[in-house]
N, C-alpha and C positions, 0 to 999 in steps of 0.2 A: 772175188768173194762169192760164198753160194749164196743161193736163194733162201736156204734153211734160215744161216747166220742173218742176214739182213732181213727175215722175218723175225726172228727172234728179237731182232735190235729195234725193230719197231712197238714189236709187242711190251718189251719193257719200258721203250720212253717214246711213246704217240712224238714228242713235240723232235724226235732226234728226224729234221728234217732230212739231209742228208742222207741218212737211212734209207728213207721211202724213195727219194728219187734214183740211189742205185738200184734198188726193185723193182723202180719199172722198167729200170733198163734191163733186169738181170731175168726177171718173170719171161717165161713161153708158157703155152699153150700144157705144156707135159707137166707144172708146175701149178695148177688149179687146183687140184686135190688136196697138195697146203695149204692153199690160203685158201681155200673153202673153208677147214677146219678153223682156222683163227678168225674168218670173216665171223661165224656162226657163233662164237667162243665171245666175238667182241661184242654183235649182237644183243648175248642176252646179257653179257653185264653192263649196256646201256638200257636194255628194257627193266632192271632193276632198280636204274639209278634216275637219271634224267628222263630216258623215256618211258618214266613210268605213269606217265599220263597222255603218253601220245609223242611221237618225232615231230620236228618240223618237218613238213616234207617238200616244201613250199620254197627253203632256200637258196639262194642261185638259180633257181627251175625258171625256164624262158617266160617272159611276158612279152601281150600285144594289148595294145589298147587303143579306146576311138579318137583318142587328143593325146596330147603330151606324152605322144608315143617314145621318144628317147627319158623319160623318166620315169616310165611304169617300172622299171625294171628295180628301180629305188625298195619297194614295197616290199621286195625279199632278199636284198643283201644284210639284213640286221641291221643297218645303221639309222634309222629312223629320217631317214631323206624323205624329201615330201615328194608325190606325185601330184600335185594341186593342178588342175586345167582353169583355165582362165575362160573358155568355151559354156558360153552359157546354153546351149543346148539341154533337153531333157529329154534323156537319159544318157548318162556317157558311161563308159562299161572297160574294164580289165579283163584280162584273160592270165590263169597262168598254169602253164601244160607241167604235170607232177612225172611227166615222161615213162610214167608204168602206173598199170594199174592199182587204186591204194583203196583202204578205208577210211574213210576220215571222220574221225572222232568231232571234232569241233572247224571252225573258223574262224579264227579270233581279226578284229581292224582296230588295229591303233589309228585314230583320228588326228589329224591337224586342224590345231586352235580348237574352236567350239563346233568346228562341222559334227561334231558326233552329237548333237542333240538339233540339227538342222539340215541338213543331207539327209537322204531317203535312203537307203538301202537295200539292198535284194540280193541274195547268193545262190547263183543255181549251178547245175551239175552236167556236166556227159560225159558217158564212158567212151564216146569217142577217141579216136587217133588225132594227131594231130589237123588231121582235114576240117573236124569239126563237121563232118557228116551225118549226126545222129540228132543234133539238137538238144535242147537243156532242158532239164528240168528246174523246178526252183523248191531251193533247201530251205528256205527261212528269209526273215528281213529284221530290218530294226525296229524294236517293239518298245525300247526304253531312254531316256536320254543318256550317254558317255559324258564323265567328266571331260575337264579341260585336258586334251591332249590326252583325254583316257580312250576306253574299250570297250568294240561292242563285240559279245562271244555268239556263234550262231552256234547252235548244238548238230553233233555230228547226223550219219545216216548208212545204211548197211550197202546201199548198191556199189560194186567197185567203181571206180572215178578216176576219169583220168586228165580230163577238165574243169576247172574252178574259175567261172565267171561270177563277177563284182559291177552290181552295175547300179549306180548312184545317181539320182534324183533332187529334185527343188533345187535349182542351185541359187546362190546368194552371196552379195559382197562377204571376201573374209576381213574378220576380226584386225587385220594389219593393216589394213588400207594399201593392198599388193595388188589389186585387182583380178584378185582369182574367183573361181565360182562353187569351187570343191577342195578337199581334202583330206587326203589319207598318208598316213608314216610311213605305217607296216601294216603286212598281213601275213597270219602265220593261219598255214593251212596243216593242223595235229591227227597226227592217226598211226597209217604202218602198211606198209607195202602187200599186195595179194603176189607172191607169188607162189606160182605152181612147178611139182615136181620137175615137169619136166621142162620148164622155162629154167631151173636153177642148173638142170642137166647141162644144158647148152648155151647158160653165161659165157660171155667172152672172160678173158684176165682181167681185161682194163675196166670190166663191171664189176667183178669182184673186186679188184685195188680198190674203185667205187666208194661197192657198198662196206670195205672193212675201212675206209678215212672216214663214212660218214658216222660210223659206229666207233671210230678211236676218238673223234673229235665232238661228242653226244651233246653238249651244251654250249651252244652255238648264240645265247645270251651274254657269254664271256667273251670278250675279245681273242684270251688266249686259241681259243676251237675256234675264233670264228675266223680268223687268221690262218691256223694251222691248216683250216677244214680249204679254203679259200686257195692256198700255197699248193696243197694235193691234189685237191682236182685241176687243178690248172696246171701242173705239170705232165701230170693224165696225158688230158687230150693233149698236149704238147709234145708226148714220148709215143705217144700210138703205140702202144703196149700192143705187142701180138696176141691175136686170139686164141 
């Protein structure tokens, strides 16, 4: 089957799984210049729709943190899992690498139980690489109380970003009687990737596959995309699409 056809077959039904995983098999290096087109095609009819207030750019994207390091990672898969450290330490702090440089519009933290009018908050920034050689800066903190198990939004900032640290303060028994000292659901880090011409020159495939699954599966609030989106990249790296 060509590359043409199985672009096509994805383009009319995102969810025709099968589709995309013959694509990655079928996609070389000589085959960018299609799916450039339908990447960039997919693009803006999510910057129309869903992304018209900002992408997640935060989902799936690697986390570290100073405690509860096997469930920081909770905070961006969409399902509202808690990352709660039981470490009463103050300050304890997340990280999570947006893996290219972005803008970021906003920061939104969904809160577990009432920490969001009792946790301290602070969100800073670096354009750093993953080394975290540049150090942060700080975007905002929490200025108002979050309902139960609601959201605190930080408002965005213009410098590119390519680190988003989360770092949380006063800790205190929670509300269950669990013996934790924090907690957070989600964080959804909204805006839109900086990239430059000549970074798009020299995408691999498997970036493109990428970025045209993260722009066919735009509402990543729905199970359906957030599934779909979940299925695609993980066959990605799995298929090691040629460059």
């Amino acid at each position: 089957v060509s590359v043409l056809l199985l672009a096509r077959a994805v383009e009319r039904c995102p969810y025709n799984l099968p589709a995309w995983q013959f694509l990655f098999k079928a996609s070389t290096a000589s085959t960018s210049q299609l799916l450039r087109a339908r990447v960039e095609a997919a693009e803006a009819a999510a910057k129309s729709g869903p992304w018209k207030h900002g992408r997640n750019l935060s989902f799936h994207r690697p986390t570290i943190a100073s405690v509860d390091v096997d469930r920081a990672c909770n905070v961006v898969d969409g399902t509202d899992s808690e990352w709660f450290p039981a470490d009463a330490t103050s300050p304890q702090w997340l990280e999570i690498d947006l893996q290219k440089a972005c803008r970021v519009q906003a920061v939104r933290v969904k809160w577990w139980g009432d920490y969001g009018s009792r946790n301290s908050l602070q969100v800073l920034s670096s354009a750093a690489t993953a080394d975290r050689s540049q150090g942060f800066c700080k975007r905002g903190e929490r200025t108002s109380n979050a309902e139960f198990n609601g959201w605190t939004e930080i408002s965005g900032w213009q410098d590119p970003t390519r680190i988003v640290r989360l770092e949380v303060g006063n800790p205190c028994p929670d509300c269950f009687s669990l013996g934790k000292r924090y907690g957070i659901r989600r964080v959804e880090v909204l805006g839109s990737h900086v990239i430059a011409s000549q970074q798009e020159e020299t995408e691999t495939t498997s970036a493109l596959l990428a970025r045209w699954a993260e722009a066919a599966f735009p509402a990543i609030d729905e199970l359906a995309d957030q599934q779909g989106l979940r299925f695609v990249l993980s066959r990605i790296a799995e298929c090691a699409v040629p460059s």
